[in-house]
C-alpha positions as CSV (number, residue, x, y, z in Angstrom):
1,X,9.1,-7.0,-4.0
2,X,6.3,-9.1,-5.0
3,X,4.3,-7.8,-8.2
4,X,1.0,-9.4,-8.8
5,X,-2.3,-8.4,-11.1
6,X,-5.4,-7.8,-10.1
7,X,-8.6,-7.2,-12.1
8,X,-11.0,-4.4,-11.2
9,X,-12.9,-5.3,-7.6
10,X,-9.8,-8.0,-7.0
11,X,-7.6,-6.9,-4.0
12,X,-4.8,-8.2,-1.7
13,X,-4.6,-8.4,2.2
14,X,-2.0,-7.2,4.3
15,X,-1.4,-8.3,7.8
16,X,2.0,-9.1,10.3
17,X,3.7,-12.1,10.6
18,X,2.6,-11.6,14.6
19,X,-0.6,-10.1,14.1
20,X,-3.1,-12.1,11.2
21,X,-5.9,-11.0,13.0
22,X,-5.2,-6.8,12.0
23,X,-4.9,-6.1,8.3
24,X,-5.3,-4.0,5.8
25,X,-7.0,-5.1,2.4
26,X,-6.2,-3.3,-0.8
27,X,-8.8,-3.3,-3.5
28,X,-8.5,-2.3,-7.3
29,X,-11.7,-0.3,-7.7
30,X,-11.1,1.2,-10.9
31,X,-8.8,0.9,-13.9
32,X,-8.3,4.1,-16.2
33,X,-5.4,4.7,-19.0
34,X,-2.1,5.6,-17.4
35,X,-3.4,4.7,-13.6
36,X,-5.9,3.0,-11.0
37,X,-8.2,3.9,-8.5
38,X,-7.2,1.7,-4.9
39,X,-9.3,1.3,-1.7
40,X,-7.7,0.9,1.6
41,X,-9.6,-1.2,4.4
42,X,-8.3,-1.5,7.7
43,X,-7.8,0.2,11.1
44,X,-4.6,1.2,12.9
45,X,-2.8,1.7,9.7
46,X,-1.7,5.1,8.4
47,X,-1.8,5.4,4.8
48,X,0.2,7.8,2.9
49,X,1.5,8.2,-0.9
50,X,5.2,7.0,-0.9
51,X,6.5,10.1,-1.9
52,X,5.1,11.6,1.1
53,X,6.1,9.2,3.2
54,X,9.8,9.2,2.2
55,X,10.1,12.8,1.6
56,X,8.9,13.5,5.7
57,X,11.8,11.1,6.6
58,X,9.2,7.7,7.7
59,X,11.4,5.9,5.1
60,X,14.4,6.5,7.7
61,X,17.4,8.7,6.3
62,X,16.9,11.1,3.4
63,X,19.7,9.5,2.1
64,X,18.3,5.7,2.3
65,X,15.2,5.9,0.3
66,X,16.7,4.8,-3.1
67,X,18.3,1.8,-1.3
């Protein structure tokens, strides 16, 4: 895992190690107590809270996800 900070408007890009050219940016666009407000740029990428995600099974086995 790789934790970084990021000030309100400050982002990070995403792309794969075989594809630069697609990515998907992730801007902080607002900072409240308790939480933040992210944007999501980018096409071809399905977005979806991680709780979502693992419980539908994306995350692979049910029994995997705290692995």
């Amino acid at each position: 895992m790789l934790k970084l900070q990021r000030l309100r408007q400050q982002g990070v890009v995403v792309h794969s190690n075989d594809k630069p050219e697609d990515t998907l940016t992730i801007t902080v666009l607002e900072t409240v107590p308790g939480g933040v407000g992210l944007g999501f740029d980018g096409d071809g990428f399905r977005v979806v809270r991680s709780e979502i995600y693992n419980d539908r099974g994306y995350g692979g086995h049910k029994d995997d996800r705290n692995k």
